[in-house]
C-alpha positions as CSV (number, residue, x, y, z in Angstrom):
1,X,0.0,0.0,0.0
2,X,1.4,3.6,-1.3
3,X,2.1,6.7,1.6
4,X,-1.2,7.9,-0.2
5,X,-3.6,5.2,-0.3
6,X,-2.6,4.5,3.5
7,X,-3.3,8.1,4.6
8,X,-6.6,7.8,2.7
9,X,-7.7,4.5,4.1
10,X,-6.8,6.7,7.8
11,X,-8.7,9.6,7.4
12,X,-12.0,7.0,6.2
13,X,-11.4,5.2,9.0
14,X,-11.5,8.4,11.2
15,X,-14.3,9.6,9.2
16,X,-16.4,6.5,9.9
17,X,-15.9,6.8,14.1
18,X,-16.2,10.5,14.3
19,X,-12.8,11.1,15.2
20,X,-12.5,14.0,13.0
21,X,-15.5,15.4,14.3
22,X,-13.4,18.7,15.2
23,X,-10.5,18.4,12.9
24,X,-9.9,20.2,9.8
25,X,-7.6,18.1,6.9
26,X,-5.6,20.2,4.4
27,X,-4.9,18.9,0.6
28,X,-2.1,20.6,-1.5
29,X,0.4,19.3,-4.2
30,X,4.0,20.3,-3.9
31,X,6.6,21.8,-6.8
32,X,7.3,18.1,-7.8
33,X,3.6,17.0,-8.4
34,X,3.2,15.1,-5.1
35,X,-0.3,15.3,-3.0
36,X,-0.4,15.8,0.4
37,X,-2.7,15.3,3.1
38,X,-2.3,16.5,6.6
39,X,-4.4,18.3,9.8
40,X,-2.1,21.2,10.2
41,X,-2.2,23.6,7.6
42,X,0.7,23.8,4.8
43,X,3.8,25.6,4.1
44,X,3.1,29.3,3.3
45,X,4.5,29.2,0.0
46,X,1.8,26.4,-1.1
47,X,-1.2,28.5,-3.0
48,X,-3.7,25.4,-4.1
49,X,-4.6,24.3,-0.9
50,X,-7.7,22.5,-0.3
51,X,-9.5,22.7,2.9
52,X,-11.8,19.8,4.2
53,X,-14.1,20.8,7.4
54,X,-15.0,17.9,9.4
55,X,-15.8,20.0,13.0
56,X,-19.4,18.8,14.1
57,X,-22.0,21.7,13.2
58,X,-22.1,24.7,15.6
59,X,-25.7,24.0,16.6
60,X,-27.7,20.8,16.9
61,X,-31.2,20.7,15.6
62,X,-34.0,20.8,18.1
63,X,-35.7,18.5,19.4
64,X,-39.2,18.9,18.2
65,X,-41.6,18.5,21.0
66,X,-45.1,16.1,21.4
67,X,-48.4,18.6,19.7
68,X,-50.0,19.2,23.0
69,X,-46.6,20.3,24.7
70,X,-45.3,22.5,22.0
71,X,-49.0,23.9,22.1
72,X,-48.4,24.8,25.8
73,X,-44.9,26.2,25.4
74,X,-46.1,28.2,22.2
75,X,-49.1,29.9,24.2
76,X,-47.8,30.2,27.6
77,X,-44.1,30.0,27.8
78,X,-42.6,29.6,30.9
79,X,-39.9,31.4,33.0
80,X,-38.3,31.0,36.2
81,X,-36.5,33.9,38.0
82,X,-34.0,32.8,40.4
83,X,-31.0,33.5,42.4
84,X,-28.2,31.8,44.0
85,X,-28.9,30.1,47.4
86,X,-32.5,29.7,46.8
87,X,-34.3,26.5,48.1
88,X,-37.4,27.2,47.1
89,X,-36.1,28.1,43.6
90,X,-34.2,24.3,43.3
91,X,-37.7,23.5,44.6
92,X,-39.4,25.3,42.0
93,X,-37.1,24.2,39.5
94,X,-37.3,20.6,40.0
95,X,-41.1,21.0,40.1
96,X,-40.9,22.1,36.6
97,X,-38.3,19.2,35.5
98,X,-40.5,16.3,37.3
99,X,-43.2,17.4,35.1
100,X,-41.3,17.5,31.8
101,X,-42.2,21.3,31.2
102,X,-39.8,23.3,29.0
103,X,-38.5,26.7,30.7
104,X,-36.4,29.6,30.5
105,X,-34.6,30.3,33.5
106,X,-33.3,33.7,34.0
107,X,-30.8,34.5,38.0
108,X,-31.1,37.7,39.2
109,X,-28.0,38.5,40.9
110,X,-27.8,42.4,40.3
111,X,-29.4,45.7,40.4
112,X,-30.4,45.4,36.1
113,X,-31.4,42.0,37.2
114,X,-33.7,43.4,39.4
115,X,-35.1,46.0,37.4
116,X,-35.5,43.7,34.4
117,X,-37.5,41.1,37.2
118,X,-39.8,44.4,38.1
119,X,-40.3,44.9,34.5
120,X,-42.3,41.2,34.3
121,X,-44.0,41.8,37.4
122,X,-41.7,40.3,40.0
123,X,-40.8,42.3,43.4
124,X,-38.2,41.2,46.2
125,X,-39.8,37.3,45.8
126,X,-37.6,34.5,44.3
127,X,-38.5,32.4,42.6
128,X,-40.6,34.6,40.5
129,X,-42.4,32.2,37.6
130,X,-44.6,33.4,34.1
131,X,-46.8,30.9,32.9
132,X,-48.2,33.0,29.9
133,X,-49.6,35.9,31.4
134,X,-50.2,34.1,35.1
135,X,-47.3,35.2,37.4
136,X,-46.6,33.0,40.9
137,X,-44.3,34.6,43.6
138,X,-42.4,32.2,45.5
139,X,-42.8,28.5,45.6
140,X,-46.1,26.5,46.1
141,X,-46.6,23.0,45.2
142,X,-50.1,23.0,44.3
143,X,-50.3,26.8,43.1
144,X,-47.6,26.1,40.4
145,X,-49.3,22.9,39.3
146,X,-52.5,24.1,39.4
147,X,-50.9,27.1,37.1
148,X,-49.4,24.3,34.7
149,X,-52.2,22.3,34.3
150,X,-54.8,25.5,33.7
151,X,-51.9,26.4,30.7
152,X,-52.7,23.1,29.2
153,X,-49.2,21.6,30.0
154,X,-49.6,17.8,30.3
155,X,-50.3,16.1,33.6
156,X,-47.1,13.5,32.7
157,X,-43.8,14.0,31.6
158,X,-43.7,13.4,28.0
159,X,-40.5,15.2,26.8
160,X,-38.5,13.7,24.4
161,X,-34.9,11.6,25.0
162,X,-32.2,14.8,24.8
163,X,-34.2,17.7,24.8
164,X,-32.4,20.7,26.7
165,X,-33.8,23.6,28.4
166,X,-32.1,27.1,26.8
167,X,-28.9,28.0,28.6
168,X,-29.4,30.0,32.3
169,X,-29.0,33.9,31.4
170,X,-29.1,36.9,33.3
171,X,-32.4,38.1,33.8
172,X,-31.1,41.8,32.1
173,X,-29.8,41.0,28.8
174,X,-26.3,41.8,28.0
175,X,-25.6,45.3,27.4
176,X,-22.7,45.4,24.3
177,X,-21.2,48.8,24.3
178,X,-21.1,50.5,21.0
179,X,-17.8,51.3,19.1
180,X,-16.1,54.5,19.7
181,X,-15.8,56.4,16.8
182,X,-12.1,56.5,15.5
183,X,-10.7,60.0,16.4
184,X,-10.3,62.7,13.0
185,X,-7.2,62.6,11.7
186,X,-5.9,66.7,11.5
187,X,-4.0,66.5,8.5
188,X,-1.4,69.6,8.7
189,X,-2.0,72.9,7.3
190,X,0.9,74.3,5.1
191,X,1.3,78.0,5.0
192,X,1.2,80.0,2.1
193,X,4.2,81.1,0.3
194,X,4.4,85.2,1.2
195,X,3.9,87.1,-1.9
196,X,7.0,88.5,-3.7
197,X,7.8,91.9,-2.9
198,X,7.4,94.3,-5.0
199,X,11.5,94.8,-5.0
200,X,11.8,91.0,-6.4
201,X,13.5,89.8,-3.2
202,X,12.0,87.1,-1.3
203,X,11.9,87.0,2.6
């Protein structure tokens, strides 16, 4: 078996068990007409280089959800306000888990926190949950089913093998500050030649 043909055969065989799922392979032929395959890129002076992406895609699909569930999430999303040290929130939060109901969970841990918690109708009371347009301050048991099951969220767990809840964010959303615009550049003003003098001599 050729240096080629084995270096083929390897990069199938990697292929096939996904070890290349984050690897990128170069291709490029040299002065003398010889191909090469590697995963680190090639010399600078090489111009034809082929670039083969095997990285596993930046975002899985979701996981599309039983009718009657997505029906629920669709007209009364959840969210759970929380914050660090909380029982009743891990209380709360498991509540929503046992019961299979997709959330968005959002800590307050700051003073834009706590506005943005104001803003959806929350005070000094964590957890703070939205079902739709139903609020609940703090935890209950029975309140917050009774709140799930009048939002026509299934009585059972029914959500599908590998679904995942969004990432836990801040309840005040990022604030990116803008660009400062660059400074002018003054370009240098040249002064005017003097007139000549009436004398033809120059100063």
């Amino acid at each position: 078996m050729t240096a080629r043909a084995a270096v083929l055969v390897a990069i199938s065989l990697a292929l096939a068990s996904g070890a290349l799922c984050a690897q990128q392979m170069y291709k490029w032929k040299d002065n003398q007409g010889v191909v090469h395959y590697s995963d680190t890129p090639p010399p600078a002076q090489e111009k034809k280089v082929e670039v083969k992406d095997f990285s596993a895609p930046a975002m899985t699909p979701a996981v599309p959800l039983p009718y009657a569930l997505a029906q629920a999430v669709k007209n009364n999303p959840v969210t759970l306000y929380t914050t660090g040290n909380c029982v009743p929130c891990d209380q709360a939060r498991k509540a929503l888990f046992d019961r299979g109901v997709p959330f968005s969970e959002k800590t307050v841990a700051n003073d834009a926190d706590r506005a943005s918690l104001a803003a959806a109708g929350g005070k000094d009371t964590v957890p703070f949950i939205t079902i739709g347009r139903t609020t609940l301050a703090g935890y209950g048991v029975g309140e917050l089913q009774a709140a799930l099951t009048e939002a026509t969220y299934p009585l059972t767990k029914r959500l599908p093998a590998g679904y995942q809840n969004p990432p836990v964010q801040h309840a005040a959303p990022a604030v990116v500050a803008a660009p400062k615009p660059a400074a002018p550049v003054e370009t240098p003003t040249v002064p005017a030649a003097p007139p000549p003098s009436p004398t033809g001599i120059r100063f």
